[in-house]
C-alpha positions in Angstrom: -6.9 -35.3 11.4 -7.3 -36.0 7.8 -10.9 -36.4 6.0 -11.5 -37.5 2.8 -15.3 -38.4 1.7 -15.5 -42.5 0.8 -16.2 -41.4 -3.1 -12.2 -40.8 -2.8 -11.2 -44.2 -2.1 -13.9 -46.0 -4.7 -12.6 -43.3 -7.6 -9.0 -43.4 -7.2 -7.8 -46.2 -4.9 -4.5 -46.5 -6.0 -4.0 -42.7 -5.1 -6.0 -42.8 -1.6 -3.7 -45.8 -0.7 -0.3 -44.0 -1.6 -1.9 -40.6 0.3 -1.9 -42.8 3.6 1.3 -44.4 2.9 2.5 -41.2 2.8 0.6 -39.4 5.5 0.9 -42.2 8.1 -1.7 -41.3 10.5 -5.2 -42.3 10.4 -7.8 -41.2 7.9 -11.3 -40.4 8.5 -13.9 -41.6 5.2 -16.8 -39.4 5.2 -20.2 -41.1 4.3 -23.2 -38.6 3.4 -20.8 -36.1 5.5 -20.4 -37.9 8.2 -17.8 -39.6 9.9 -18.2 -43.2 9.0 -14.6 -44.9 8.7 -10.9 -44.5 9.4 -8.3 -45.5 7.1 -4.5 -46.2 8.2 -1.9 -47.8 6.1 -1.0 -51.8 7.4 2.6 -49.9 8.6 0.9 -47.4 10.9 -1.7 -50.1 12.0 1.9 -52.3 13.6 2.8 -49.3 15.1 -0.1 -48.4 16.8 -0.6 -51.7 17.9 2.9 -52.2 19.6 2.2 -49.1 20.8 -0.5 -50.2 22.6 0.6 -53.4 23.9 3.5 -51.4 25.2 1.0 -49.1 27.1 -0.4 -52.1 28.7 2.5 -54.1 29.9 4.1 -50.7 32.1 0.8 -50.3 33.5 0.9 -53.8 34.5 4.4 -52.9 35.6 3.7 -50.1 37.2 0.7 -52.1 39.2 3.3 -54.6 39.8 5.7 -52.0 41.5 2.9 -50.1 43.5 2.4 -54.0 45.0 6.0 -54.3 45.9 6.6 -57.2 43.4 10.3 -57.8 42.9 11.8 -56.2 39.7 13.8 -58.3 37.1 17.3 -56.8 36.6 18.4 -54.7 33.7 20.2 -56.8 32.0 17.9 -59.6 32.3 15.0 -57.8 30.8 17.5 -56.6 27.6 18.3 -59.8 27.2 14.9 -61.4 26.8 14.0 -58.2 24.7 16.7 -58.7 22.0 15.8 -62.7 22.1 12.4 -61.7 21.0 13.4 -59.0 18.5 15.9 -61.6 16.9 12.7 -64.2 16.8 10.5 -61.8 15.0 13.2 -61.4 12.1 13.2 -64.6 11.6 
């Protein structure tokens, strides 16, 4: 894990923003030496979002399998998926 103290970001903001472009994982701002804030870029926020949204629909799925729901067939479920990743590029 990356920490910076928060004098970094008020001094040189164009620099701290291109450091966590660059970086891509979360940065931790320092206040008075402690931990105070953490800093991603916008790109690595998405991520971890659909990452976590992810996370949450298999454990739905899994809860759903456990109960002995009936499971959607392959191609079904592809097909829905690519319907919403051709919405979201609109």
């Amino acid at each position: 894990m990356y920490i910076k103290p928060s004098t970094t970001i008020r001094q040189d903001y164009n620099g701290f923003s291109k450091f966590c472009h660059e970086l891509d994982e979360p940065v931790v701002l320092t206040r008075n030496g402690e931990a105070d804030l953490v800093v991603m870029s916008h790109e690595a926020f998405r991520r971890m979002e659909a990452r976590n949204k992810l996370q949450s629909k298999l454990v739905v799925a899994e809860k759903q399998i456990a109960e002995g729901k009936q499971l959607i067939e392959h191609d079904k479920v592809m097909a829905r998926m690519r319907r919403k990743i051709d919405a979201a590029k609109e």
